[in-house]
VOPAGU-2260 file (C-alpha; in pm, 1 decimal, decimal comma):
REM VOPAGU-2260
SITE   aa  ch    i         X         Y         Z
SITE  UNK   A    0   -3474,6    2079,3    1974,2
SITE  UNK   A    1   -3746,8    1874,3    1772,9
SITE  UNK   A    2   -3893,9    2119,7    1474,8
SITE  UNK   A    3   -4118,4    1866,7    1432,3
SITE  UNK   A    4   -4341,2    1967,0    1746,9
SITE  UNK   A    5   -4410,6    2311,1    1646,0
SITE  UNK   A    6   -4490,9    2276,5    1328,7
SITE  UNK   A    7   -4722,4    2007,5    1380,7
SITE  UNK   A    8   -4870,5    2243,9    1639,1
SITE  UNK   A    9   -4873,5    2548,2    1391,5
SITE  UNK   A   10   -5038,1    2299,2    1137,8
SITE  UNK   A   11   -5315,4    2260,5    1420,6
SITE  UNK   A   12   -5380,7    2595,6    1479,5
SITE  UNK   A   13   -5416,9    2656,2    1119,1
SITE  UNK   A   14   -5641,8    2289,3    1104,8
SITE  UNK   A   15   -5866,9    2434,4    1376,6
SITE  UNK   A   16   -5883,4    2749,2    1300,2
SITE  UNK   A   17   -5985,4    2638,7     927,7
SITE  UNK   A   18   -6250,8    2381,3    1061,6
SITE  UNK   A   19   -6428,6    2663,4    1233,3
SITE  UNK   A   20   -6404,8    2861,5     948,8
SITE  UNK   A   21   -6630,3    2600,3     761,7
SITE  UNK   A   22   -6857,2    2489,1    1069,6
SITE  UNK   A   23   -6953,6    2880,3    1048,6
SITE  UNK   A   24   -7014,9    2946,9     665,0
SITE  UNK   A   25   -7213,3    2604,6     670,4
SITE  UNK   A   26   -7406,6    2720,1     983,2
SITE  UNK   A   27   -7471,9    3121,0     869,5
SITE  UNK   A   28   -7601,4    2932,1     522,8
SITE  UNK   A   29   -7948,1    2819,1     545,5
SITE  UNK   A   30   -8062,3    2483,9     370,0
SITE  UNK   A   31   -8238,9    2672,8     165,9
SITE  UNK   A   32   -7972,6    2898,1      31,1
SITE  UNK   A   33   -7739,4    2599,9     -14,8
SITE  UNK   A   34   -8032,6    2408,9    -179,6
SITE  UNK   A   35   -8005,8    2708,3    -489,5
SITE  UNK   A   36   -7618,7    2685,7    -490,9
SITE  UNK   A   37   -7629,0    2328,6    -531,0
SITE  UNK   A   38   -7958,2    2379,0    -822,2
SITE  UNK   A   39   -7723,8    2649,0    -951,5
SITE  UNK   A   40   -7418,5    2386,6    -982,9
SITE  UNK   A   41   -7533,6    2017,6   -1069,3
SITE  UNK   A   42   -7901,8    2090,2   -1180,6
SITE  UNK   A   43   -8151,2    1911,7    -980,5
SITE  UNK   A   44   -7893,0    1807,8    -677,3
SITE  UNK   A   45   -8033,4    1871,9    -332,3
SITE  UNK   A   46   -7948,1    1961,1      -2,3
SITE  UNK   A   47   -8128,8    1837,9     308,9
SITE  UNK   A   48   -8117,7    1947,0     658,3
SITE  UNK   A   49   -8036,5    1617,2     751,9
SITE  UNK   A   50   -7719,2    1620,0     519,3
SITE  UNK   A   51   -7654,1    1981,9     686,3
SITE  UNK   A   52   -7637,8    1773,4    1015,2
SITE  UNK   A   53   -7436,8    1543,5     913,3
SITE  UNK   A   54   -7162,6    1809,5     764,2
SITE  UNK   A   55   -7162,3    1971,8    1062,1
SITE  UNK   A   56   -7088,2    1692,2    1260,8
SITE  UNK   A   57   -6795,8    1578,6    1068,2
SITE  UNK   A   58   -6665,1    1916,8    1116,1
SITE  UNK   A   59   -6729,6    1903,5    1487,6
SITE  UNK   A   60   -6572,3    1529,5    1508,2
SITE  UNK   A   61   -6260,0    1688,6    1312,3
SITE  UNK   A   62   -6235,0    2007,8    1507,4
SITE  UNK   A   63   -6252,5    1751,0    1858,8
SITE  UNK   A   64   -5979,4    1515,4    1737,2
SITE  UNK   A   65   -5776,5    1837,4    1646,2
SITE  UNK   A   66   -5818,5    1972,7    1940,1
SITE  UNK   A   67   -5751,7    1684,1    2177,1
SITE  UNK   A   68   -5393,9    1671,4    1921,9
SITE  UNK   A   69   -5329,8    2015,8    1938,1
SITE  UNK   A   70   -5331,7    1992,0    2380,3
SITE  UNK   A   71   -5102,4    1623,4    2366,4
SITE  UNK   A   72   -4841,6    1808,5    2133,5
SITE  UNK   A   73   -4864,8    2132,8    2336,9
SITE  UNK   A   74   -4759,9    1881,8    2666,8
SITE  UNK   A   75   -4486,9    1743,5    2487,1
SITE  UNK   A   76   -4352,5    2077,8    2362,1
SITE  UNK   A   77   -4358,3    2222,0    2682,2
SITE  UNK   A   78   -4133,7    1902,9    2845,0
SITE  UNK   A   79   -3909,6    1956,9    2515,6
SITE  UNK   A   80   -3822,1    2375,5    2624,5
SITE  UNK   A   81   -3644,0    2269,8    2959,2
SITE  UNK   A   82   -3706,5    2665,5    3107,6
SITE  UNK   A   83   -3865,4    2570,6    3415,6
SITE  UNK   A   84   -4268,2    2620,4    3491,0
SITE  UNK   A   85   -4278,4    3008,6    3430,8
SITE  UNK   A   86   -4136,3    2964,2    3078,5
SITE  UNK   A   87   -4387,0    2618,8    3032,6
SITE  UNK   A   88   -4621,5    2795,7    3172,9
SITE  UNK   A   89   -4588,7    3092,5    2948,8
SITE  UNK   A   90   -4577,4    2877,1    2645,0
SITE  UNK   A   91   -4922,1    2689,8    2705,1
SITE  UNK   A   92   -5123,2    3004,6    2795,7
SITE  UNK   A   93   -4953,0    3173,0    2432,3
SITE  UNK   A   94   -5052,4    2906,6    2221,1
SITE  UNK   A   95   -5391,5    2926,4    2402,3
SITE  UNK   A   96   -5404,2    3268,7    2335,9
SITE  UNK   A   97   -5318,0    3208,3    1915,2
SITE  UNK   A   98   -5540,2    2946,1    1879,2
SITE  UNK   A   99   -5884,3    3148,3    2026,0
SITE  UNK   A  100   -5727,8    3492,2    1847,4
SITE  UNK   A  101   -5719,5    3267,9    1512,8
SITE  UNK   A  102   -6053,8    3078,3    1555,1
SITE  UNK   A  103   -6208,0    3448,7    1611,6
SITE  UNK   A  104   -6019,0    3572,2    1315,8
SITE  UNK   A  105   -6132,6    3264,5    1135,2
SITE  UNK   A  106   -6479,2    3284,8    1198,2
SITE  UNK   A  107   -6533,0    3607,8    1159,3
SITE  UNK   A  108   -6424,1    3611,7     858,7
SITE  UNK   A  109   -6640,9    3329,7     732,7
SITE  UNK   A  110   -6915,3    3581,6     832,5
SITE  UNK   A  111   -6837,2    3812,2     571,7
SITE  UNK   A  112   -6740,4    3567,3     303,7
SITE  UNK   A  113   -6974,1    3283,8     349,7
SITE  UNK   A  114   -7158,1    3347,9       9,7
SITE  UNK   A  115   -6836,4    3360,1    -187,6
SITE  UNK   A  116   -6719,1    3039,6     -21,2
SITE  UNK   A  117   -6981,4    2818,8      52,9
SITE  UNK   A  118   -6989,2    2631,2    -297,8
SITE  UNK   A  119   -6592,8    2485,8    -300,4
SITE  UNK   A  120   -6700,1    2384,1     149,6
SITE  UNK   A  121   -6971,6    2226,6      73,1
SITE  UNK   A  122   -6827,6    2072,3    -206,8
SITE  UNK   A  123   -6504,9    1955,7       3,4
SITE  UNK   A  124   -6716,5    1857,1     297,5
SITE  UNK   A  125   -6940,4    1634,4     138,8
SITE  UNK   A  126   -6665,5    1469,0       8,2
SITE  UNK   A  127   -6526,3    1426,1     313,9
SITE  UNK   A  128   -6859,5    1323,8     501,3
SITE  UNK   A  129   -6892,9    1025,6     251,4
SITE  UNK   A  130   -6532,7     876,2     312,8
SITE  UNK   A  131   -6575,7     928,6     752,7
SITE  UNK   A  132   -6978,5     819,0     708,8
SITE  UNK   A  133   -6929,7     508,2     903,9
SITE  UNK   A  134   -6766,3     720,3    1175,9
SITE  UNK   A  135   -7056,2     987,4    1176,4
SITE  UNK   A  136   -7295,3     720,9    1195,1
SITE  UNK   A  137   -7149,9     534,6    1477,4
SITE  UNK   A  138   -7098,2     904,2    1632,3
SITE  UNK   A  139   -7481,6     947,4    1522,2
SITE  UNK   A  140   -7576,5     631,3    1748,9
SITE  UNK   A  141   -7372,1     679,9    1994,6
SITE  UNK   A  142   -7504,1    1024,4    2066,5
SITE  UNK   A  143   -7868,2    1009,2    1981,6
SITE  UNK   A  144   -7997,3     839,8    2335,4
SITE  UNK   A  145   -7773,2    1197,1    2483,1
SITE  UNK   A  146   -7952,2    1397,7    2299,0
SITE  UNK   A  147   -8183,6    1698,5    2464,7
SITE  UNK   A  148   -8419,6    1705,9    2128,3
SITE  UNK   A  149   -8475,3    2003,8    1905,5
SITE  UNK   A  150   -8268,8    2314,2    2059,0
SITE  UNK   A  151   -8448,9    2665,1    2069,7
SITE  UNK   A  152   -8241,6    2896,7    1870,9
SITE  UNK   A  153   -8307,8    3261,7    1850,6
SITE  UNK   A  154   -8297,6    3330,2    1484,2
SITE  UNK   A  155   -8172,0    3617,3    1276,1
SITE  UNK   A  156   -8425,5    3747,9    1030,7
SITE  UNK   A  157   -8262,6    3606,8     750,8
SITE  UNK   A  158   -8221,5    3238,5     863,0
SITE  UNK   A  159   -8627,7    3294,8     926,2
SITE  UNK   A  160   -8658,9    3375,3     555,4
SITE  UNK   A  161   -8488,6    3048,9     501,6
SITE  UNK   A  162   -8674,0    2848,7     717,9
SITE  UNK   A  163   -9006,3    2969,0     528,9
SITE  UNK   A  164   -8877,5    2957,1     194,2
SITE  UNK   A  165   -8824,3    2565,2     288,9
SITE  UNK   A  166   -9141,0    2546,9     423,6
SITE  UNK   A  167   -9265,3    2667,0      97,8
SITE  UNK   A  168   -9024,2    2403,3    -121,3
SITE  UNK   A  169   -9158,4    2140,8     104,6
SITE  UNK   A  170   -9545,3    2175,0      29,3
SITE  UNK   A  171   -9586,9    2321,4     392,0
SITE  UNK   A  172   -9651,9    2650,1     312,9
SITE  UNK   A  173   -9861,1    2779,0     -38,3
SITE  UNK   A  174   -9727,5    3061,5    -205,1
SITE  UNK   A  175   -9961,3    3337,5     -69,7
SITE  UNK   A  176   -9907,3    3203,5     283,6
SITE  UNK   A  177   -9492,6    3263,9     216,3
SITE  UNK   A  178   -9575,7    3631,7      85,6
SITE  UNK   A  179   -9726,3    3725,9     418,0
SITE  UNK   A  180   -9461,4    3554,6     606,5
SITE  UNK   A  181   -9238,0    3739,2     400,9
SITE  UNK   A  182   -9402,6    4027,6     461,9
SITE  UNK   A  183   -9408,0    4015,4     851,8
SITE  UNK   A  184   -9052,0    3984,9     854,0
SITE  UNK   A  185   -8991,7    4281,7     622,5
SITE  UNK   A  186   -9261,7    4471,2     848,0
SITE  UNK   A  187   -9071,3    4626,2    1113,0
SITE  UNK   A  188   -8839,3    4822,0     921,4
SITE  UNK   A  189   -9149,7    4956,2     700,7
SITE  UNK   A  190   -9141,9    5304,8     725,5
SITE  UNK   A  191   -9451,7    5604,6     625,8
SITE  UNK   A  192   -9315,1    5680,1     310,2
SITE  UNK   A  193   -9286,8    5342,7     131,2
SITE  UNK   A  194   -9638,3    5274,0     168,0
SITE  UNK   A  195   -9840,7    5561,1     184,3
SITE  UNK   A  196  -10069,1    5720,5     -89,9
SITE  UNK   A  197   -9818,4    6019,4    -240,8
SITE  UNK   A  198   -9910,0    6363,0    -262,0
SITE  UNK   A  199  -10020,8    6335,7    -622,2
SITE  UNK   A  200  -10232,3    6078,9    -583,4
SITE  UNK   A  201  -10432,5    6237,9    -268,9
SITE  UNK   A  202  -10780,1    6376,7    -417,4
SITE  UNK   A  203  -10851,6    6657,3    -154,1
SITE  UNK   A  204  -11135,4    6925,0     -51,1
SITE  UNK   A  205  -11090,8    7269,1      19,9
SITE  UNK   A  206  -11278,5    7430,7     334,8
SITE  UNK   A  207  -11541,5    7611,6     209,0
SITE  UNK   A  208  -11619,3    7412,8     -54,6
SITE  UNK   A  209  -12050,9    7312,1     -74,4
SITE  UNK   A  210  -12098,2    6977,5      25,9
SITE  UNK   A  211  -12296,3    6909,4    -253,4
SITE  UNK   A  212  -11947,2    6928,5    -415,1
SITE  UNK   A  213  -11777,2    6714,8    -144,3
SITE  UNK   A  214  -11995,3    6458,7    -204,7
SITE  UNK   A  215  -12031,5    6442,8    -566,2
SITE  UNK   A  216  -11618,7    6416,0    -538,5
SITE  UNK   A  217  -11641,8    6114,4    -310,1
SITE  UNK   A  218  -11855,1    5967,3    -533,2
SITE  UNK   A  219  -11658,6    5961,2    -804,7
SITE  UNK   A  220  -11310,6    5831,8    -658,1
SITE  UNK   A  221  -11504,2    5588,8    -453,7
SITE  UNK   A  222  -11387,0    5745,9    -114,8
SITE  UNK   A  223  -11546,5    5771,8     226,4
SITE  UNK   A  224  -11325,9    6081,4     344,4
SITE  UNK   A  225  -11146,2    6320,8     229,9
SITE  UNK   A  226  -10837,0    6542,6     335,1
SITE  UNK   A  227  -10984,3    6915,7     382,7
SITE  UNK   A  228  -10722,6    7151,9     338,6
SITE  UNK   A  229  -10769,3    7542,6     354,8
SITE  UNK   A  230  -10596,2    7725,9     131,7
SITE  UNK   A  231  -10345,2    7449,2     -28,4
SITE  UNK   A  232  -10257,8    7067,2      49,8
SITE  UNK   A  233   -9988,1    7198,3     242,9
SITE  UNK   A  234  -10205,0    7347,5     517,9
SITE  UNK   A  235  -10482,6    7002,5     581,5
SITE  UNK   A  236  -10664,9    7096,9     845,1
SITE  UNK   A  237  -10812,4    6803,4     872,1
SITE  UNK   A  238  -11078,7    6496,8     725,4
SITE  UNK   A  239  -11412,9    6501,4     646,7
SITE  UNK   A  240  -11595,5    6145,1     636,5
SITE  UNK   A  241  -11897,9    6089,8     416,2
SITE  UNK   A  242  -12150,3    5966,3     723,1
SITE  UNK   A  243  -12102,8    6322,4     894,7
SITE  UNK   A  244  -12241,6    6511,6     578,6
SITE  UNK   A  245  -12525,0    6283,1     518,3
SITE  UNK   A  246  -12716,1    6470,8     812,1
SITE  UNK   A  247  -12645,7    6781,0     606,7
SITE  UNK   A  248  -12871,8    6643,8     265,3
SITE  UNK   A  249  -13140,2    6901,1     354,1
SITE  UNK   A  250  -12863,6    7215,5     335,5
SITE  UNK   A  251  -12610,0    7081,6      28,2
SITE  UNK   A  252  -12562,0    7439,0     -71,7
SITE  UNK   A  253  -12395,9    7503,6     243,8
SITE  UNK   A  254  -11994,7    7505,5     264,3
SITE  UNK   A  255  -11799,8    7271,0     453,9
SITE  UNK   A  256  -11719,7    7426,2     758,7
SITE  UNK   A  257  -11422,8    7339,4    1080,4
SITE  UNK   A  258  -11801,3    7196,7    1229,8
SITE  UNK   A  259  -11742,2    6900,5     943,1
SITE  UNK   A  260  -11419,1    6834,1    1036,2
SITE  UNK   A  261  -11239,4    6553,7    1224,3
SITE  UNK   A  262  -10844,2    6588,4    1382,3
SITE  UNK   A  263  -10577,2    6417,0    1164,8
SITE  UNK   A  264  -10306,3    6227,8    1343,6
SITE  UNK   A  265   -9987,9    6354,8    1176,8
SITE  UNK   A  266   -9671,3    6130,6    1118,1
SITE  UNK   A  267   -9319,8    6211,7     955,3
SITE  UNK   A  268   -9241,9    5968,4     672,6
SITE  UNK   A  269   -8991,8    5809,4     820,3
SITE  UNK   A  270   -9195,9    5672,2    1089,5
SITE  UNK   A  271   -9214,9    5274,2    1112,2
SITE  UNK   A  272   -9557,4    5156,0     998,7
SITE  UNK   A  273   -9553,3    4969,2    1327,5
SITE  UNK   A  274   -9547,4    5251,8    1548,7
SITE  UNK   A  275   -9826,1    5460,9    1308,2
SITE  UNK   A  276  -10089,7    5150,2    1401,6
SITE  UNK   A  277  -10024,1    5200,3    1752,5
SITE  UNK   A  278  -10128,5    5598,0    1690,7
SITE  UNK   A  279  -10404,2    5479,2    1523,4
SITE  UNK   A  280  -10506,8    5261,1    1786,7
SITE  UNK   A  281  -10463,0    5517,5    2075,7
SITE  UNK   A  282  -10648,7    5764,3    1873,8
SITE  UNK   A  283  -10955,7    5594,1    1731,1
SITE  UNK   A  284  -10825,7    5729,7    1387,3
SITE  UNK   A  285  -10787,2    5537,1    1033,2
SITE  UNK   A  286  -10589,4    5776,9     846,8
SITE  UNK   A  287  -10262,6    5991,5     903,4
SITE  UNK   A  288  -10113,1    6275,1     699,8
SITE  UNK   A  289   -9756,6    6197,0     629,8
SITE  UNK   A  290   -9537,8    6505,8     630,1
SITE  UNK   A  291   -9164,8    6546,8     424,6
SITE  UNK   A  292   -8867,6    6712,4     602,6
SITE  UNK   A  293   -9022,8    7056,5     572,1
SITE  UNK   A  294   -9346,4    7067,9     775,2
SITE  UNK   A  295   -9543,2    7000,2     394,8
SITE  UNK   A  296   -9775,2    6746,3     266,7
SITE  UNK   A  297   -9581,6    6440,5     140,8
SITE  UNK   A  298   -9881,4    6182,3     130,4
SITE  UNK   A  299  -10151,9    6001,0     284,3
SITE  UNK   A  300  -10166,0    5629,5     502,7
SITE  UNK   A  301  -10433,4    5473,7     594,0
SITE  UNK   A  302  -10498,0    5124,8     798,3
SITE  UNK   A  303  -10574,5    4933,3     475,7
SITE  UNK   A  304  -10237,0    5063,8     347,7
SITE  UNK   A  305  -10048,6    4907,6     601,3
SITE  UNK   A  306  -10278,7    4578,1     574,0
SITE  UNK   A  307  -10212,2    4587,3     214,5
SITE  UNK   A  308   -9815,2    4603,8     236,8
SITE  UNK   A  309   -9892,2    4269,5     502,2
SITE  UNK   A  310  -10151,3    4080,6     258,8
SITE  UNK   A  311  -10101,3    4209,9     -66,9
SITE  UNK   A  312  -10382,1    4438,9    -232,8
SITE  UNK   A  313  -10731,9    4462,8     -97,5
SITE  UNK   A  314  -10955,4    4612,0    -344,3
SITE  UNK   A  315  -11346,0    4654,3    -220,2
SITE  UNK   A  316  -11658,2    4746,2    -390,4
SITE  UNK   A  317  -11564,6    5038,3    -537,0
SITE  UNK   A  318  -11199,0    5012,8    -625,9
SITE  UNK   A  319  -11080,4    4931,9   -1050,7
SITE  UNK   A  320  -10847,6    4658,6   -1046,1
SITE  UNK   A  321  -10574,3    4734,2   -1256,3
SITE  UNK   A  322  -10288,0    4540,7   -1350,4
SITE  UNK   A  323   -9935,8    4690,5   -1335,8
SITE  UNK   A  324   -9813,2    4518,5   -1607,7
SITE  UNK   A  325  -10007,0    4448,0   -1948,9
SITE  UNK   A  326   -9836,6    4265,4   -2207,4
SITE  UNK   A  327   -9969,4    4384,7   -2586,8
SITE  UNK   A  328   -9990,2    4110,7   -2859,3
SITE  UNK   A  329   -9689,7    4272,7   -3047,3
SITE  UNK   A  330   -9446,6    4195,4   -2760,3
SITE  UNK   A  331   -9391,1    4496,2   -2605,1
SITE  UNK   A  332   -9531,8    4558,7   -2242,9
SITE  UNK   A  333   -9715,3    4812,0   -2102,9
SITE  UNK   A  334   -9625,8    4891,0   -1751,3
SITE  UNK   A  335   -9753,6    5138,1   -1482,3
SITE  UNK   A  336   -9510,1    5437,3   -1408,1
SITE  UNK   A  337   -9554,5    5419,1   -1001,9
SITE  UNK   A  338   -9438,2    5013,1   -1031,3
SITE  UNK   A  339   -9158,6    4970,2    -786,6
SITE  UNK   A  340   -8787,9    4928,3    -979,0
SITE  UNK   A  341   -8729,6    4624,0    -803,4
SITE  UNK   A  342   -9070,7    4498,3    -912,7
SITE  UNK   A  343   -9001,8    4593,1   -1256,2
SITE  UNK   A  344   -8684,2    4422,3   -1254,5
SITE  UNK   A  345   -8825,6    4102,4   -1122,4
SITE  UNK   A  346   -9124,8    4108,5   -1378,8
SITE  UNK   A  347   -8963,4    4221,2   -1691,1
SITE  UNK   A  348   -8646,4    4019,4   -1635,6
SITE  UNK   A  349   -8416,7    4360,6   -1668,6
SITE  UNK   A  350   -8167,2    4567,7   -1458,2
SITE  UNK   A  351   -8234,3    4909,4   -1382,7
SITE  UNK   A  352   -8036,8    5041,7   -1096,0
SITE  UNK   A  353   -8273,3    5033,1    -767,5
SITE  UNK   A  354   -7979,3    5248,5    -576,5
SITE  UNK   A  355   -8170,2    5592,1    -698,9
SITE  UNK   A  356   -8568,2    5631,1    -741,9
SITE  UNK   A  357   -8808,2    5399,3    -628,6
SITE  UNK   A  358   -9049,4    5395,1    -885,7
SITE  UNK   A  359   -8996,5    5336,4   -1312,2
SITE  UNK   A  360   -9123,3    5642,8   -1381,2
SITE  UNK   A  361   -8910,8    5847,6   -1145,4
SITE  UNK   A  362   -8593,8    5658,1   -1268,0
SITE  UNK   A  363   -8683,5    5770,5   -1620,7
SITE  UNK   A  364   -8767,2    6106,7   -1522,9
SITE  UNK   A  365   -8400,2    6120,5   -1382,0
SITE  UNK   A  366   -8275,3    5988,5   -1792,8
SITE  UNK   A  367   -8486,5    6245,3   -1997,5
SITE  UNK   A  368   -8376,3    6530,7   -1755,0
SITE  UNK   A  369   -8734,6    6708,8   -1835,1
SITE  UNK   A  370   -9077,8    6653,3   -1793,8
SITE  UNK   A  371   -9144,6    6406,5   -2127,6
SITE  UNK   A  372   -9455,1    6408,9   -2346,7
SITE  UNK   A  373   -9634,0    6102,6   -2479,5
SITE  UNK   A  374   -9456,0    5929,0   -2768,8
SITE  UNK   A  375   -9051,6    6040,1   -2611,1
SITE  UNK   A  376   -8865,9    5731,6   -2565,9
SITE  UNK   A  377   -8524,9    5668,1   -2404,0
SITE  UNK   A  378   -8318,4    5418,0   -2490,7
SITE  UNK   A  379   -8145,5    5209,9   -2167,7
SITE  UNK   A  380   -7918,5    4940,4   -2286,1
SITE  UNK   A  381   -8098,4    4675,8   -2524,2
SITE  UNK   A  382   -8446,5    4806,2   -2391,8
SITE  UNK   A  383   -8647,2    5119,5   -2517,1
SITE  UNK   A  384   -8883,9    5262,4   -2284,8
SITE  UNK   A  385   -9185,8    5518,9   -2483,0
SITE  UNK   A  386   -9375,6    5784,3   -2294,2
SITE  UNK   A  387   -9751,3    5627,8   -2344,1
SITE  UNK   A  388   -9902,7    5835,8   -2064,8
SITE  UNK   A  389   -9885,5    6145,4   -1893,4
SITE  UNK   A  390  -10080,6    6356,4   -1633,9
SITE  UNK   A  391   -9976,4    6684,4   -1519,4
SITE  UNK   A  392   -9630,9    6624,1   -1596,4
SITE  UNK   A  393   -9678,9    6296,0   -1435,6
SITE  UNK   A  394   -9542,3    6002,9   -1603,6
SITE  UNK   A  395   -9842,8    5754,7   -1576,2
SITE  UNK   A  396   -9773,7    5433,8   -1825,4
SITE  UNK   A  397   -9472,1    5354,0   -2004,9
SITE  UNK   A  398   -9442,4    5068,0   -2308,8
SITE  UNK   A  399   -9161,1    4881,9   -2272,7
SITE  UNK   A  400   -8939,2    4710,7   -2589,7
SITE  UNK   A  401   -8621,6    4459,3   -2571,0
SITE  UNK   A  402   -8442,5    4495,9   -2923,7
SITE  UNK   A  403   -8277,2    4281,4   -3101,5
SITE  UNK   A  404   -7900,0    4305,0   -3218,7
SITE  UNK   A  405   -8019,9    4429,4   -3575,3
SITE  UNK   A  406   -8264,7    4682,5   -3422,9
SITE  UNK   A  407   -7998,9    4831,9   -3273,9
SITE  UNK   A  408   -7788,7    4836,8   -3551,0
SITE  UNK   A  409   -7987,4    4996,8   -3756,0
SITE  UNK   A  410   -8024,6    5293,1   -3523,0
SITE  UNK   A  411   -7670,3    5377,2   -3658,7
SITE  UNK   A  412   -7541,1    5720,8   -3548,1
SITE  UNK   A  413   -7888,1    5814,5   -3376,2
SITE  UNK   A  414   -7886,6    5539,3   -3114,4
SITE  UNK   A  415   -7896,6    5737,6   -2834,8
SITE  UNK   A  416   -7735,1    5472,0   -2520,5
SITE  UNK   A  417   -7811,3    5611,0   -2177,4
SITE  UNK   A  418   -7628,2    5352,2   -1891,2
């Protein structure tokens, strides 16, 4: 018997198998994505989605030829076994069988490795497309009267983040415009708690109280309504808005009574923000009470909230912008405590794990293992975070300081290195 057959149809397998492997790290990439490896590798090299197009179709042209090779050897093998049309029969439907379990194998695998491996295919394939580029061209004419135009794909969420982010490198889209793009993808898995006001941060009324008061408190945080609870922010009974006690400026002595009092539309905090609109659509309402695992007050939403987390921050009349991040003239940075990690990261150019708390201040909370006063600082690898603000054990700003090599050297024996 001729060796020769199987192993050139072994080698085919493999050939195919290997060719779909590529087509589907190439295809799961976006432009976009290979555009940045490419930056990443040979500076200022691009990639286009017409070069995509034409990598693709090389591997398409190879996988074809491979194919149609793969099903002439697989004839001749089957005249070379000489067992009669059960055993032929039996052979063609086995090596049928291997070549869509390897292809699956193949390409499934691609799907989970397709960052590691992209660089060294694109690389190869490139190579490859400039050596066959007469072929793809003739293939490209050949084809291009055939063709049905531009194919309606149904798009993961991530290949949509590509396609804006190109949008954006081609001049398309400005930057704000990406954000809210951004944003609308990243909307539907928004939930309560990542967005609403936090339990510290409410400024609340208690039942009872003379609306003199009431209003004198709305006046000076700038709010319309107020949470009412009765007898602590763990029983809110409900919201008081400031056009309802304006009929009551004749009687300010008077307390706020259940009379003043609208319904609040009650969420958990891990609803989806999507779901909360709908609530507040069905119930005429602008504001929900978000509640944590145990029945209590965890925080407050309201419409702009959710608007906010789609356009970025709306501040009105009465709202104090102020920046999260201030940087001093002496270097160091000042930085609000409720900043995101990930935000802080980004900014400051650092690392702080984002696998734990959300915000600086509760990651640092978590390193001095108390409640700090101003002036403590913690040291975190190169960078030294002091205590600059504090309110009710609340950590409120922090100033933040990269060292140098000979800074920390000279802390000697009292550098205290927290990972």
């Amino acid at each position: 018997m001729n060796y020769l057959v199987p192993a050139g149809l072994i080698f085919l397998v493999i050939l195919t198998s290997t060719l779909g492997f590529s087509e589907t790290v190439l295809s799961q990439m976006g432009v976009n994505r290979l555009s940045k490896l490419l930056a990443g590798e040979k500076g200022d090299d691009e990639f286009t989605p017409e070069e995509q197009v034409s990598l693709l179709t090389t591997i398409l042209m190879m996988r074809l030829f491979s194919i149609l090779a793969l099903g002439g050897l697989a004839v001749v093998w089957t005249f070379e076994l000489h067992g009669g049309p059960w055993v032929e029969a039996g052979a063609l439907v086995g090596l049928t069988f291997g070549l869509v379990l390897c292809e699956t194998l193949a390409r499934r695998h691609a799907r989970s490795r397709a960052q590691k491996v992209a660089g060294r295919v694109l690389a190869f394939f490139r190579g490859l497309t400039k050596l066959l580029s007469p072929i793809v061209g003739l293939v490209f004419v050949l084809t291009s009267p055939l063709s049905p135009g531009k194919a309606d794909p149904v798009a993961s969420l991530e290949d949509l983040n590509d396609q804006i982010l190109d949008l954006r490198t081609q001049g398309v889209l400005k930057e704000t415009q990406t954000e809210i793009f951004q944003s609308l993808l990243d909307f539907g898995d928004t939930i309560a708690r990542e967005v609403m006001v936090p339990r510290v941060d409410m400024v609340c009324t208690k039942l009872g109280t003379p609306v003199e008061e009431v209003l004198s408190l709305m006046h000076e945080f700038g709010f319309s309504r107020l949470p009412v609870y009765r007898e602590t922010i763990d029983d809110i009974v409900g919201f008081v808005y400031v056009k309802d006690l304006i009929v009551a400026l004749d009687d300010l002595d008077r307390p706020l009574s259940s009379e003043d009092i609208r319904e609040v539309v009650v969420v958990p905090g891990t609803r989806k923000v999507g779901e909360i609109l709908r609530d507040f659509q069905a119930s005429n309402r602008a504001l929900a009470l978000v509640l944590d695992e145990y029945g209590g007050t965890d925080g407050l939403l309201t419409v702009e909230d959710i608007l906010e987390e789609l356009v970025g921050e709306i501040n009105d009349e009465y709202d104090q912008e102020v920046a999260e991040v201030e940087r001093l003239d002496d270097g160091t940075v000042l930085v609000d405590a409720k900043m995101i990690l990930e935000d802080v990261n980004e900014t400051l150019d650092i690392s702080l794990p984002i696998d734990g708390p959300e915000t600086l201040g509760g990651y640092l909370y978590d390193k001095f293992g108390h409640a700090p006063d101003v002036g403590e600082t913690v040291l975190v690898d190169d960078i030294k975070f002091a205590i600059e603000g504090v309110q009710r054990n609340r950590i409120t700003w922090v100033k933040v300081v990269r060292l140098s090599e000979e800074d920390l050297t000279g802390l000697g024996d009292d550098r205290e290195q927290v990972a």
